[in-house]
KOLGUVO-369463 format. One line per field, with one value per residue (C-alpha): residue in one letter; residue number from 1; z, y, x. Coordinates in steps of 0.02 Angstrom, whole numbers, padded with zeros to 5 digits, m for minus. Example, Ala and Ser with C-alpha at 12.3 -4.5 7.8 and 13.67 -1.06 7.14 Angstrom:
marvex <- [A:S]
pator <- [1:2]
Z <- [00390:00357]
Y <- [m00225:m00053]
X <- [00615:00684]
This chain:
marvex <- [X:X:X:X:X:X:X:X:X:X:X:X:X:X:X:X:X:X:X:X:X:X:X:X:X:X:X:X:X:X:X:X:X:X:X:X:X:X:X:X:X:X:X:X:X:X:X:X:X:X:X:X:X:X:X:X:X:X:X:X:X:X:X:X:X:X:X:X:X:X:X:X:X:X:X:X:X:X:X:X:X:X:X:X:X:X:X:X:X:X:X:X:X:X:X:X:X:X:X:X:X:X:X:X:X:X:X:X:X:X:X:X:X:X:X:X:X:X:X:X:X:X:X:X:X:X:X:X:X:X:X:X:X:X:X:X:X:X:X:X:X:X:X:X:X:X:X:X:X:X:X:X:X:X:X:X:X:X:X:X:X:X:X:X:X:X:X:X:X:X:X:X:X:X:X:X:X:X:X:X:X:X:X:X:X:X:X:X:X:X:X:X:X:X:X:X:X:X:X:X:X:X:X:X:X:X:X:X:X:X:X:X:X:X:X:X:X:X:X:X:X:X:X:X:X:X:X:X:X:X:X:X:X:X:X:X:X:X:X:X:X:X:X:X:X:X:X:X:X:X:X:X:X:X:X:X:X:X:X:X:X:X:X:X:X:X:X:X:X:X:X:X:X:X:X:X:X:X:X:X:X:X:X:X:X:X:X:X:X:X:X:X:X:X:X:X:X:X:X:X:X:X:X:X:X:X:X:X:X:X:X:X:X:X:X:X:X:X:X:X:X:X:X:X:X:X:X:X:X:X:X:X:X:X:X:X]
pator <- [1:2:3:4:5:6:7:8:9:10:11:12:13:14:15:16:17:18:19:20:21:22:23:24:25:26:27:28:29:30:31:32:33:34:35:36:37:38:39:40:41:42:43:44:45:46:47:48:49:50:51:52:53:54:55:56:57:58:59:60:61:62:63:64:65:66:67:68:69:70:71:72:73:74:75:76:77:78:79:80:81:82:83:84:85:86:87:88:89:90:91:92:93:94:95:96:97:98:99:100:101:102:103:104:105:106:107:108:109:110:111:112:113:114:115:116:117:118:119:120:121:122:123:124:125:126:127:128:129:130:131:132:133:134:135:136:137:138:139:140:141:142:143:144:145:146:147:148:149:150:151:152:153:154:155:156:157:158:159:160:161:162:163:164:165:166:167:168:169:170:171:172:173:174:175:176:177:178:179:180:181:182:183:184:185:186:187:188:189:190:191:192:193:194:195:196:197:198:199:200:201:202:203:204:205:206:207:208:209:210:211:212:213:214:215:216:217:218:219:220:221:222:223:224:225:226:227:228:229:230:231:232:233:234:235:236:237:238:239:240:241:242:243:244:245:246:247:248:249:250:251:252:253:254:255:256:257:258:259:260:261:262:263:264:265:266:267:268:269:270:271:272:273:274:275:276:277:278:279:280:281:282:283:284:285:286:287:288:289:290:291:292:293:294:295:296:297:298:299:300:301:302:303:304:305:306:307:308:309:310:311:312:313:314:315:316:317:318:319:320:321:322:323:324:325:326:327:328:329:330:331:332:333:334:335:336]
Z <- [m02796:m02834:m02817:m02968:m03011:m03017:m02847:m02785:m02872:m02782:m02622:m02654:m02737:m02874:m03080:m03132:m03236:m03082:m03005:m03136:m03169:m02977:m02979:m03159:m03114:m03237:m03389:m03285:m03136:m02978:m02828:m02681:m02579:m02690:m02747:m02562:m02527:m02672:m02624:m02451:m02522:m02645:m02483:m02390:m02517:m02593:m02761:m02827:m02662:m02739:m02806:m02955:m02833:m02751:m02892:m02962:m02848:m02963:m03119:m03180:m03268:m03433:m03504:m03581:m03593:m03738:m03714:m03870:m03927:m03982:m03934:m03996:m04119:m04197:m04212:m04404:m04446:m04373:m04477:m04342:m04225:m04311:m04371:m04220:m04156:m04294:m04214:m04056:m04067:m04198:m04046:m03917:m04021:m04020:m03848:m03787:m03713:m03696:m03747:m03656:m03728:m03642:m03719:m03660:m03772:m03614:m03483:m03416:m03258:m03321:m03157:m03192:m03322:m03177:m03048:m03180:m03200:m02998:m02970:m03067:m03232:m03342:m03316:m03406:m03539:m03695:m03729:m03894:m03838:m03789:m03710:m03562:m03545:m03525:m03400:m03308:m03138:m03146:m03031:m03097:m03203:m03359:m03502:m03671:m03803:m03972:m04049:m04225:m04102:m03956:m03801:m03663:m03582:m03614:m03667:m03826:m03993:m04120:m04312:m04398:m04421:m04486:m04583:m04664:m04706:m04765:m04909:m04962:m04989:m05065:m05198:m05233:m05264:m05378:m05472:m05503:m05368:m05302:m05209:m05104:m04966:m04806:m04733:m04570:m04422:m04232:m04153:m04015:m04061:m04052:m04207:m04307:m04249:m04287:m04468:m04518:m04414:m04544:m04701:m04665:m04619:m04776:m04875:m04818:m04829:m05046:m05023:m05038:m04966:m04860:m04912:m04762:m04850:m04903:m04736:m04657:m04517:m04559:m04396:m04472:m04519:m04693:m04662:m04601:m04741:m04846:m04769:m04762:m04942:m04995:m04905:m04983:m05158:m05139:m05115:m05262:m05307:m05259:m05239:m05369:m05222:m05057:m04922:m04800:m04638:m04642:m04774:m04704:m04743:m04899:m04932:m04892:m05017:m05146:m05116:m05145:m05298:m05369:m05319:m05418:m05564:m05521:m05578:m05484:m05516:m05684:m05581:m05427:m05339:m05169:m05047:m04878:m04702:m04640:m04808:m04736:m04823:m04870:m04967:m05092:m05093:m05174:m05350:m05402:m05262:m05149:m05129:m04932:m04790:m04709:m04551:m04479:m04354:m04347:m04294:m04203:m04084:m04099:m03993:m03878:m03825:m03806:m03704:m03594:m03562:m03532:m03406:m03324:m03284:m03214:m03369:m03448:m03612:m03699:m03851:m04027:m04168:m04330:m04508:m04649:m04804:m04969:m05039:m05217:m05319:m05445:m05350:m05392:m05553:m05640:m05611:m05763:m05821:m05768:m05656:m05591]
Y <- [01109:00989:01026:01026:01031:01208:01246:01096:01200:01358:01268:01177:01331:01202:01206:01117:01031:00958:00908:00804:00719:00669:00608:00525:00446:00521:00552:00659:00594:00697:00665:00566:00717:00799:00651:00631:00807:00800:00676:00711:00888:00793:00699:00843:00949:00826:00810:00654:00555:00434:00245:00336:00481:00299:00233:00365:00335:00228:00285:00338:00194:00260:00224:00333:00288:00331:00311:00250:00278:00089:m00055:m00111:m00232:m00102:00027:m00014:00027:00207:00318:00478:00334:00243:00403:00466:00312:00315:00486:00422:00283:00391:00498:00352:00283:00448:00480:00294:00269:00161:00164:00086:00067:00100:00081:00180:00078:00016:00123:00265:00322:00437:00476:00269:00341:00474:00321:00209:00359:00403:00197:00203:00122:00252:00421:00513:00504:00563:00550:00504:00520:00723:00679:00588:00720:00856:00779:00752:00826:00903:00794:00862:00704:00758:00741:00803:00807:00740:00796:00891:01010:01107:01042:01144:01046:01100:01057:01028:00972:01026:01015:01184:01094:01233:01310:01140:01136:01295:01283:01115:01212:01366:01253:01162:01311:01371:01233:01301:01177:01264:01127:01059:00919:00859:00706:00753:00671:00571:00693:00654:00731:00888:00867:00823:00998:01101:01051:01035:01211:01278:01212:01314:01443:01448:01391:01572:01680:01660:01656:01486:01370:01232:01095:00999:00846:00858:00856:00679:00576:00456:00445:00449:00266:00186:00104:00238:00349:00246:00235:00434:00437:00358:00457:00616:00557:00510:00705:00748:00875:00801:00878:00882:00884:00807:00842:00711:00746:00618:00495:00338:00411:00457:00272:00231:00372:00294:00115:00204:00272:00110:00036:00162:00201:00363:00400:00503:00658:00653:00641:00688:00774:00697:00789:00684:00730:00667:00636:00454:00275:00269:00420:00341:00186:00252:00265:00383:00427:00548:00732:00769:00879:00828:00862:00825:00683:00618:00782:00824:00665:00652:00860:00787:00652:00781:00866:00749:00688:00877:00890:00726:00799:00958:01079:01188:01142:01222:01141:01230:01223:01129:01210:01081:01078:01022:00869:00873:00707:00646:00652:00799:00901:01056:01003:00945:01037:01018:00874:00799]
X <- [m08993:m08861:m08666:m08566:m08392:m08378:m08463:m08319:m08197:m08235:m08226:m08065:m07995:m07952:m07981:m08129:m08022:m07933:m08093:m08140:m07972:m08008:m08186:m08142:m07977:m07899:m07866:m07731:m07652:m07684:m07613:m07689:m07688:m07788:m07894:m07956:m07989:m08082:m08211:m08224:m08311:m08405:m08463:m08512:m08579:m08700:m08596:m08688:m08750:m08811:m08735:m08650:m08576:m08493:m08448:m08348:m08198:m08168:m08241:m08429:m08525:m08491:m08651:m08779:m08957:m09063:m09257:m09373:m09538:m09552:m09490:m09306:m09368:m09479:m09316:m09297:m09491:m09460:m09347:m09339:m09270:m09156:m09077:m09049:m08983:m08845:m08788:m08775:m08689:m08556:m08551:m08521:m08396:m08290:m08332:m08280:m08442:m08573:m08764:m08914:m09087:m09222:m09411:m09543:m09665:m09754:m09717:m09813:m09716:m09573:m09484:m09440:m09301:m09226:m09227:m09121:m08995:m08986:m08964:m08795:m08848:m08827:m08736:m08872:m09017:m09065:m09252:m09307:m09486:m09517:m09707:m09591:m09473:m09604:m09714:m09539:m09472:m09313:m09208:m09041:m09001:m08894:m09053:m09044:m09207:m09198:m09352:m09429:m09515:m09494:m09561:m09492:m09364:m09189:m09071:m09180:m09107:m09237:m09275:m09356:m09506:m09625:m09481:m09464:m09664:m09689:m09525:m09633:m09797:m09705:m09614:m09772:m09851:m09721:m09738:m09926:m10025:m10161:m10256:m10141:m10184:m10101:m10081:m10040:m09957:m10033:m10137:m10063:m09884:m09848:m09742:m09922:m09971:m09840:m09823:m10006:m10006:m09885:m09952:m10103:m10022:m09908:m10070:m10152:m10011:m10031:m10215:m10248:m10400:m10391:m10538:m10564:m10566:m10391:m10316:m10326:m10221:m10087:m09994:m09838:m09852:m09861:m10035:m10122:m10059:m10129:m10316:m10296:m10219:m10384:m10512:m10405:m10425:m10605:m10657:m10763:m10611:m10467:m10285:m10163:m10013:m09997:m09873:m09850:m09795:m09676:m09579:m09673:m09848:m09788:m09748:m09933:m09984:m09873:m09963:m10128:m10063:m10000:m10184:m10280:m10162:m10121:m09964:m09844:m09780:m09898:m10078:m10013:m09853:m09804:m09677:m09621:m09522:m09376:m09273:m09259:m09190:m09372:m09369:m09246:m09338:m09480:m09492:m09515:m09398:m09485:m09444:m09407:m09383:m09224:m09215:m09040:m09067:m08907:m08814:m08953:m08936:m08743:m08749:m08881:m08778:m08621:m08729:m08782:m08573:m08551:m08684:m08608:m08436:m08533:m08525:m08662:m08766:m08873:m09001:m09020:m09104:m09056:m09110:m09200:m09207:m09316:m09223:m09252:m09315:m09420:m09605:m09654:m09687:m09814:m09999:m10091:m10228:m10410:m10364:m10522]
């Protein structure tokens, strides 16, 4: 394992406050005595051997990096990303540091991120994109997760997501919806799983069926909502609610709507996730589960500048909420 700052401490019978004003030049002056002692330990106990352990003689690159699910240009189509990118750059900004983009669109090797942070690029990373993270080793980098689910890499910065589903389904239902259909997120997320997991689950705690034809993919994209928008309101019965699993396959549900004349929340209530710009786009404007991106990513990337100047941090999870609008409403009766 690694040094840190407090096992350089112990040695040098120094605070760790003192170590880092050393291997930071600054922001307190120490004295050259102390300043060399300093770094010949760092030297011999492995503190950072490595192009960034060099560099910070002088100073540490002061750059973060932040790794995407999409490529940059693509940022403004994804909600969860752009979001969280707003928190970190508040964070950077108060912090005085810098951010680096990195896109994992393309890119299949994740160790690739690790190699960018131990060649003195960044100083750490935050990944956007938890599938990476979890396949990752754990080289000791400073890493934080930004994610609606857990994924077991820590420190994790996390959204209730099934706490967030299941208040959806119970207000629906107190509205009086009884069928109730999903359009559920990528299969290949673990944050499609979790919340179609809890709608069910909420859907069978009050006793309530789930037709199979009311639960279709949208893959948390406005298109595919659509396509499974249509195949949900093509069953023979179809739903007088839907909960999307997030606000940009809710915007896809809304197109269908428009399409067929189904007016919304009259014919049919709609509830989204992520209480996005989208969400108040809509009109009707769209009734949400807000998940708290932006403070979510603004403690990652704390976390990570923590880890970098050889403190602890720990992840936690962030409560959501049902963002009241105007997209949903009673069902009618005998709605065919």
């Amino acid at each position: 394992m690694a040094a840190t700052i407090k096992d350089l401490a112990r040695k040098l019978n120094l605070s760790t406050s003192t170590i880092s004003y050393a291997l930071n030049n600054g922001p307190k002056p120490v004295s050259e005595e102390v300043r060399v002692r300093v770094f010949e330990a760092a030297r011999e106990m492995g503190y950072r051997t490595n192009r960034l352990a060099q560099s910070l003689a002088s100073r540490r690159t002061n750059t973060i990096g932040v790794v995407l699910p999409c490529t940059v240009r693509d940022v403004i189509l994804a909600p969860f990303v752009h979001l969280a990118l707003n928190g970190i750059v508040n964070a950077a900004e108060e912090t005085h540091l810098d951010v680096a983009l990195l896109t994992a669109y393309d890119r299949t090797d994740p160790t690739q991120y690790i190699d960018l942070a131990k060649d003195s690029r960044v100083d750490g990373v935050i990944y956007l994109v938890p599938r990476i993270a979890t396949s990752m080793p754990s080289p000791g980098t400073p890493l934080a997760i930004v994610s609606s689910s857990a994924c077991g890499v820590e420190p994790a910065f996390i959204a209730d997501n099934a706490g967030g589903i299941r208040e959806a389904v119970r207000h629906l239902i107190s509205l009086g919806h009884r069928r109730i259909g999903h359009i559920r997120g990528s299969y290949r997320t673990t944050d499609g799983d979790e919340r179609e997991d809890a709608y069910r689950a909420e859907m069978a705690a009050h006793g309530l069926p789930v037709d199979p034809r009311h639960v279709e993919c949208g893959d948390f994209l406005a298109e595919p909502g659509a396509e499974a928008a249509r195949k949900i309101l093509d069953a023979p019965l179809r739903p007088t609610a839907i909960l999307c699993a997030n606000d940009e396959s809710a915007r896809g549900l809304y197109a269908v709507c428009r399409e067929r004349g189904i007016r919304i929340p009259e014919d049919l209530s709609v509830i989204g996730f992520d209480d996005s710009a989208t969400a108040e786009q809509l009109r009707p404007q769209l009734t949400s589960v807000r998940q708290p991106i932006e403070e979510m990513s603004f403690a990652a990337f704390l976390a990570v500048v923590a880890q970098a100047r050889g403190e602890f941090a720990s992840g936690r999870q962030f409560a959501t909420g049902l963002v009241m609008r105007g997209s949903t409403a009673p069902p009618k009766e005998n709605v065919s």
